[in-house]
TIZA-579155 format. One line per 4 residues: number of its first residue (from 0); for each residue y, x, z of C-alpha. Coordinates in pm, whole numbers, m for minus. Example, Ala and Ser with C-alpha at 12.3 -4.5 7.8 and 13.67 -1.06 7.14 Angstrom:
BEGIN
0) m450,1230,780; m106,1367,714
END
This chain:
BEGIN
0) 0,0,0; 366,136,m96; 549,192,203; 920,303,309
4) 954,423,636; 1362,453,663; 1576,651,887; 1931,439,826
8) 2242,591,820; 2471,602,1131; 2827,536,1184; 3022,766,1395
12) 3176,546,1739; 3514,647,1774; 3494,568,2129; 3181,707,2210
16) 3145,982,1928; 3081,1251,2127; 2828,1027,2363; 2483,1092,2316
20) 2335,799,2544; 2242,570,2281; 1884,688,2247; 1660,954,2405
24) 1700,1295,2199; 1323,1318,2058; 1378,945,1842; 1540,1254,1549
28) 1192,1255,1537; 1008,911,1508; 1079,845,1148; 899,1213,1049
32) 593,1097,1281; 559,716,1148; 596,846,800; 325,1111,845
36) 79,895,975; 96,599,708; 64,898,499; m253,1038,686
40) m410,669,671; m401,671,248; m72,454,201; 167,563,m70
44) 440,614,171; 816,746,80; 1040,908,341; 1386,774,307
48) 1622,1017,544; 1950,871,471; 2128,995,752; 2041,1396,676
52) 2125,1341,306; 2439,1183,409; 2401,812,214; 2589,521,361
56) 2441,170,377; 2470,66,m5; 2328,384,m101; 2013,318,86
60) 1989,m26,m23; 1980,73,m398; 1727,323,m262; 1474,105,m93
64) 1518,m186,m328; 1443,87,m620; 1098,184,m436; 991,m193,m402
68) 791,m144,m76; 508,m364,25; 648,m275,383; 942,m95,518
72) 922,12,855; 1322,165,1016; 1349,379,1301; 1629,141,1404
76) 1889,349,1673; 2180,182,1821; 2484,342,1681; 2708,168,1944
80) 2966,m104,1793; 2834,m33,1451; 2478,m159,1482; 2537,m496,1339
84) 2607,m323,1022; 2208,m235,1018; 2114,m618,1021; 2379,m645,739
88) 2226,m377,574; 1902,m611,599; 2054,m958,484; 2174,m767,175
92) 1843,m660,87; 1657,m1011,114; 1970,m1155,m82; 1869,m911,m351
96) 1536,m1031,m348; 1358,m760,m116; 1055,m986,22; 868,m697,173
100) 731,m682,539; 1019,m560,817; 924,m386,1060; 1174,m209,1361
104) 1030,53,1573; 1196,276,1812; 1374,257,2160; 1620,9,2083
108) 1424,m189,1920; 1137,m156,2187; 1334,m235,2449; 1591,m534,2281
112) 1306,m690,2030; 1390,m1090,2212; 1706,m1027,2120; 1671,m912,1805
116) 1406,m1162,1702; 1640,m1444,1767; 1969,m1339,1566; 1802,m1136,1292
120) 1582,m1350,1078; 1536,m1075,808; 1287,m863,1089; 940,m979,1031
124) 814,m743,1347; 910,m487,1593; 642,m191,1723; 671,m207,2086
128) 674,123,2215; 490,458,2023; 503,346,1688; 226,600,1498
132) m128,361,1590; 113,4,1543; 241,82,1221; m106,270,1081
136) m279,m82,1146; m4,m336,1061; m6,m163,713; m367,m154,708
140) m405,m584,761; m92,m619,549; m236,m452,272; m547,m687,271
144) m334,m953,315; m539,m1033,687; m367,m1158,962; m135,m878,1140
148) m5,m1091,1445; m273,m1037,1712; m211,m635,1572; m180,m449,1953
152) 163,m349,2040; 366,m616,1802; 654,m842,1859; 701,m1173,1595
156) 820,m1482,1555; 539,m1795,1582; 670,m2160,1552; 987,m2107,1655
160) 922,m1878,1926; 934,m1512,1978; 547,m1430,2107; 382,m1050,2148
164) 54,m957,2087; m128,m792,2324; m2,m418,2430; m78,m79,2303
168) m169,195,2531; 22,469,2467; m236,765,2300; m331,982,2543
172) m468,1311,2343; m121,1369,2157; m316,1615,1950; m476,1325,1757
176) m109,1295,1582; m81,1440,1280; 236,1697,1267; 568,1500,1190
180) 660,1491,785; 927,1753,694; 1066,1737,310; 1243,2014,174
184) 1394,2340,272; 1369,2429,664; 1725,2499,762; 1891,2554,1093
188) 1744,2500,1418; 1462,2286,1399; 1361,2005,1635; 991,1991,1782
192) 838,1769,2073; 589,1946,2250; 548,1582,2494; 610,1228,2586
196) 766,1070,2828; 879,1175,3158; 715,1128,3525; 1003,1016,3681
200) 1138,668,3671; 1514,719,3695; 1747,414,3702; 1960,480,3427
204) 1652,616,3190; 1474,371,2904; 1168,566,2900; 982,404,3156
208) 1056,40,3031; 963,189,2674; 600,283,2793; 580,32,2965
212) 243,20,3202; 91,294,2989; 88,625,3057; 426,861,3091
216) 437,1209,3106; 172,1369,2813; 174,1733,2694; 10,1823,2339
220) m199,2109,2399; m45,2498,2381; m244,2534,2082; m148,2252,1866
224) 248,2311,1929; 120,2662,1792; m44,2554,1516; 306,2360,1402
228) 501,2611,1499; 323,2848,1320; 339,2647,1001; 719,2616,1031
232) 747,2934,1088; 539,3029,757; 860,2806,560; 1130,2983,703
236) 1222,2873,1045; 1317,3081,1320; 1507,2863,1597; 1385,2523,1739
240) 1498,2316,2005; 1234,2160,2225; 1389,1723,2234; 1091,1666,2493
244) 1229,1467,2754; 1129,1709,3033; 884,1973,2850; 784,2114,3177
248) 589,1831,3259; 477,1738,3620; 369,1977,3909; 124,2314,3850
252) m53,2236,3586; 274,2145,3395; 409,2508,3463; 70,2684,3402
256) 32,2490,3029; 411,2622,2956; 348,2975,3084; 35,2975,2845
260) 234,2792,2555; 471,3127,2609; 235,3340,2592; 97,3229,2256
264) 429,3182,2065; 589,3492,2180; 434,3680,1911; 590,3458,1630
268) 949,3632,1743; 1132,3289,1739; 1432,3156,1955; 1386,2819,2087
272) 1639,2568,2340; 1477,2278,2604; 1561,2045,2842; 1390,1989,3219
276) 1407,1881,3544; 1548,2115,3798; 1247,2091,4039; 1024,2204,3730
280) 1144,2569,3727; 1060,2867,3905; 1161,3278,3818; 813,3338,3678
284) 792,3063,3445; 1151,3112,3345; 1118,3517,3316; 769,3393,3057
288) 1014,3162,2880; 1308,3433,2803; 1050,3686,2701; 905,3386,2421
292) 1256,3352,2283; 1434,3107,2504; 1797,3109,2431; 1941,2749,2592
296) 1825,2545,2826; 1955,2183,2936; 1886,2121,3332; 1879,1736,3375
300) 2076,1725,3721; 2302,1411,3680; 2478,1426,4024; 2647,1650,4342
304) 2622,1333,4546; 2299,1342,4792; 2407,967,4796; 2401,914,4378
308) 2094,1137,4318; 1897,833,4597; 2082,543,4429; 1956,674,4061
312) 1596,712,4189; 1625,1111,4052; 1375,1206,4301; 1534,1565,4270
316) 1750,1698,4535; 2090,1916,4525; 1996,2182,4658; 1708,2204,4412
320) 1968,2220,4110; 2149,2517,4275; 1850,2653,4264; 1764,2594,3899
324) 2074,2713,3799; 2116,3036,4019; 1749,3074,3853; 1873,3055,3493
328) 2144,3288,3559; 1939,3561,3698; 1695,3573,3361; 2042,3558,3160
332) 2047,3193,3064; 2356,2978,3129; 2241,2653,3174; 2375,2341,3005
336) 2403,2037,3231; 2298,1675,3225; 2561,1488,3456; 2684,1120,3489
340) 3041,1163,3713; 3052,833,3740; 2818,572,3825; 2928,185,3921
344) 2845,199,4305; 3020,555,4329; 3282,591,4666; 3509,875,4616
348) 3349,1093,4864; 3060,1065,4561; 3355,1195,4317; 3464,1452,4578
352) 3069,1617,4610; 2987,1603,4241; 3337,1776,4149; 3230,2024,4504
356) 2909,2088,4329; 3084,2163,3974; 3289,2404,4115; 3036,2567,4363
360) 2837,2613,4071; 3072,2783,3830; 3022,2459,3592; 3412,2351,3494
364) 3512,2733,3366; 3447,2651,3008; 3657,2353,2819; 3401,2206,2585
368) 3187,2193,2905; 3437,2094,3150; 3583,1789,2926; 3224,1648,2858
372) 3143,1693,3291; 3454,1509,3426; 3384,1214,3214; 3072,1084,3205
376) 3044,760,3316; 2660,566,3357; 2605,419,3034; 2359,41,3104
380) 2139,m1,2902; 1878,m296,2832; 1511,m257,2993; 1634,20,3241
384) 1635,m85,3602; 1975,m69,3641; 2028,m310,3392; 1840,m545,3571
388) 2016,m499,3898; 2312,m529,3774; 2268,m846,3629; 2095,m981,3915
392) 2393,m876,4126; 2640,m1067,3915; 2817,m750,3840; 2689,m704,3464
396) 2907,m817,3189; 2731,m774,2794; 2975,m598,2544; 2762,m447,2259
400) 2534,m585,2002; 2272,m755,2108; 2337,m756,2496; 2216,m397,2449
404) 2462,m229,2636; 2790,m358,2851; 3032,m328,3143; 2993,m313,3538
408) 3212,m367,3773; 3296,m63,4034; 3273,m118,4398; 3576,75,4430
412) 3867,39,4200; 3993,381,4300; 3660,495,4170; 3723,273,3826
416) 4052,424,3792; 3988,732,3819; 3724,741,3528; 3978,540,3319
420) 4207,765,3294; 4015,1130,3352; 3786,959,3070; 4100,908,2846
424) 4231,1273,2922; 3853,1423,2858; 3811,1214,2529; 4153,1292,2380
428) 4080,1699,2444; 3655,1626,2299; 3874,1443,2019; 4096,1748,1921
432) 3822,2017,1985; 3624,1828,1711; 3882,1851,1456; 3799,2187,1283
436) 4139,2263,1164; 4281,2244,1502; 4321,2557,1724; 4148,2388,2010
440) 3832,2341,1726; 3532,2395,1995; 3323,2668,1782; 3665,2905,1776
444) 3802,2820,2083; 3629,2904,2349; 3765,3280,2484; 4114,3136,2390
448) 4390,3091,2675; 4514,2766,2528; 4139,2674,2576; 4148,2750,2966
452) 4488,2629,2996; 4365,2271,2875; 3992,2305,3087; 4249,2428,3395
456) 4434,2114,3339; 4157,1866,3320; 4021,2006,3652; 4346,2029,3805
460) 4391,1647,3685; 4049,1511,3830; 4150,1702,4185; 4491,1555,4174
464) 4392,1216,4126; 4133,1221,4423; 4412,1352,4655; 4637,1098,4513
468) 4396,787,4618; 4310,958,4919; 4681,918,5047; 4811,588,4967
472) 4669,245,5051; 4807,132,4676; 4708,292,4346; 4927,385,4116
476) 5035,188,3783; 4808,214,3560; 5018,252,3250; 5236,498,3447
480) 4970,686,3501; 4822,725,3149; 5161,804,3035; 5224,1055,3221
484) 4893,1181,3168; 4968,1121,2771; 5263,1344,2814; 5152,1632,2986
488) 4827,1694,2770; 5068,1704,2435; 5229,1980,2609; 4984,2166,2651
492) 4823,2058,2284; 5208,2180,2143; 5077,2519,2254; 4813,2537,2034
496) 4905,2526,1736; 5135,2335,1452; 5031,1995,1409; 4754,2027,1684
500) 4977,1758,1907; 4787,1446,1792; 4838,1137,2049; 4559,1078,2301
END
């Protein structure tokens, strides 16, 4: 059977461009496995990457409607404010006279399929969680023309109603997958997931609900994540990035398979990044890491707040992330962090320890670090726990497509206005530092000392504000205070540079 497996094109949020909350790192990477396993099966599949070759939506509907699939299966992300443009994207292809199967899979998908089901008549189904086994067998009974409903791990419509069949068990022996499909040349750093899942069941995190009952955490064994990184290797690459959602993986065992996963790739002289939980790292393991190549390293830590870290479920302590990162420093690694600044229930002795910790921790000396740091603020999203709570607490108000994401409301109003306007400051300097004609451009910047004039600022900015609520019973104006905000970072933006004073 002729299938299209589709990774759509995104639209940039000009809110939220430089947020990366939307979906958990390793979905760059669904569309290559689905594709590779219809593939594996016998099914004449095509591999439409329209948001590496850089086509926009009509583009990739003259695309799929030129290929005719029997089925066309979309690793469908939520790009924020922009995702009803996807369903668009969909209408305009039955109005054409596209009559093939629809299928969604992915985390937004997974986790919002109700929703979905209900507004978006052009989706035929939705793969509930890992998508590989789901889609291998839909295709399979759609191409006999058999009944696909009671396939394990599906979500449909049935008389009017939106009904599952019954769920898929995650796969267990990751091995069993066939290596992700890569066309053409092998440029850059390329992205490899060495696991699934994650052990933990944070508040904020979408994994959990994605799995569902099934299994979590699951390594691949050392030797297969040789095997592919041996073959990339053999076409050219020489740096990856590990998107695994904690590669470590839990306890002893989890360090022992990564020492030996070292040990086996250090011969292939790459470079490679990660991401991990703090508590997952000790000198040894890290010292067996550096000598394989590790360059970067991501330490999921979210919080300085003893209070936070128990309200987030993080089940990883402070003092354990010191750790972590004195760790990384002594092997010559300068960690990367994972932090949310603000969360909904946050007091502003909360603000005071996380911005204690940052500082402790020499985490606020660099500006493209610094701006992203201050700002953060817990992004909600459907299926996670918080979600949930929220709602149930009355405080949850739906803003984006599909209830997907939307608004809380702060305990503390100092708290909310705080990451109002520290978020505007932040966002206006992440704006400017993208714009690679501008002085403060973030790959050129970095050594400057208009660049640590602007990160001294922002720090200075977040302290002052903390004092300021501290001291009054009243808070300021609001538009006073993003004025005057407004004015002092063009000042120091006039510094850098002709025409580098663009309004926050």
């Amino acid at each position: 059977m002729k299938v299209v497996v589709l990774e759509h094109p995104r639209i940039r949020s000009e809110k939220r461009f430089n947020d990366i909350a939307n979906t958990p790192l390793w979905s760059c990477l669904m569309g290559c496995y689905a594709a590779s396993a219809l593939r594996q099966e016998g099914h004449e599949t095509y591999f439409l990457e329209a948001i590496t070759r850089g086509w926009d939506l009509a583009r990739t509907e003259r695309e799929v409607l030129g290929h005719a699939p029997s089925m066309l299966a979309i690793n469908a992300v939520y790009f924020w404010e922009h995702t009803p443009r996807l369903f668009g994207f969909l209408s305009r292809l039955r109005s054409a006279g596209f009559v093939g199967h629809v299928n969604l899979f992915g985390f937004f998908p997974t986790l919002a399929y109700r929703a979905i089901l209900t507004e978006a008549p052009e989706v035929d189904s939705i793969v509930i969680g890992e998508c590989e086994n789901t889609l291998v067998e839909l295709a399979g009974r759609l191409s006999k023309g058999q009944n696909w409903r009671d396939v394990p791990g599906l979500a449909y419509r049935a008389s009017g109603n939106i009904r599952t069949s019954t769920p898929r068990i995650p796969e267990v022996n990751l091995d069993r997958f066939p290596f992700p499909l890569r066309q053409g040349e092998i440029e850059g750093t390329v992205s490899i997931l060495a696991s699934r899942g994650c052990y933990n069941h944070c508040s904020f995190c979408p994994i959990p609900a994605f799995y569902g009952k099934g299994p979590l955490w699951r390594g691949r064994s050392a030797e297969n994540v040789l095997d592919e990184l041996t073959q990339l290797v053999d076409r050219g690459a020489r740096d990856f990035y590990f998107v695994d959602p904690n590669l470590v993986g839990p306890g002893k065992k989890g360090r022992d398979r990564i020492r030996h996963l070292a040990r086996l790739i250090q011969p292939l002289g790459i470079t490679f990044g990660m991401e991990t939980r703090p508590n997952d790292l000790d000198k040894d393991l890290l010292e067996c890491l550096v000598s394989a190549g590790l360059r970067s390293l991501l330490l999921g830590i979210e919080s300085g707040s003893r209070s936070v870290l128990g309200r987030l479920h993080k089940s990883a302590s402070r003092d354990a992330s010191e750790r972590a990162i004195a760790l990384c420093r002594s092997v010559g690694i300068e960690p990367e962090v994972g932090f949310i600044m603000f969360v909904p229930d946050s007091t502003i002795e909360d603000l005071e320890h996380n911005l204690e910790f940052l500082k402790r921790n020499r985490l606020l000396d660099r500006l493209d670090r610094t701006a992203n740091l201050l700002c953060h603020s817990q992004t909600v999203l459907m299926g996670t726990s918080d979600y949930l709570r929220f709602s149930e607490q009355g405080r949850f108000t739906a803003t984006g497509p599909f209830g997907f994401e939307g608004q809380v409301s702060f305990l503390d109003d100092r708290v909310r206005l705080i990451s109002e306007q520290v978020g505007n400051a932040c966002l206006s300097v992440l704006r400017e530092m993208s714009r690679i004609d501008s002085p403060m451009y973030w790959r050129t910047c970095r050594d400057s000392s208009e660049s640590a004039a602007v990160n001294d600022y922002l720090v200075h900015l977040f302290d002052r504000l903390l004092k300021q609520v501290r001291s009054t019973s009243s808070l300021p104006p609001v538009d006073v205070l993003k004025r005057d905000i407004e004015r002092e970072l063009l000042e120091r933006f006039a510094h850098t540079g002709p025409g580098s004073a663009s309004a926050p």
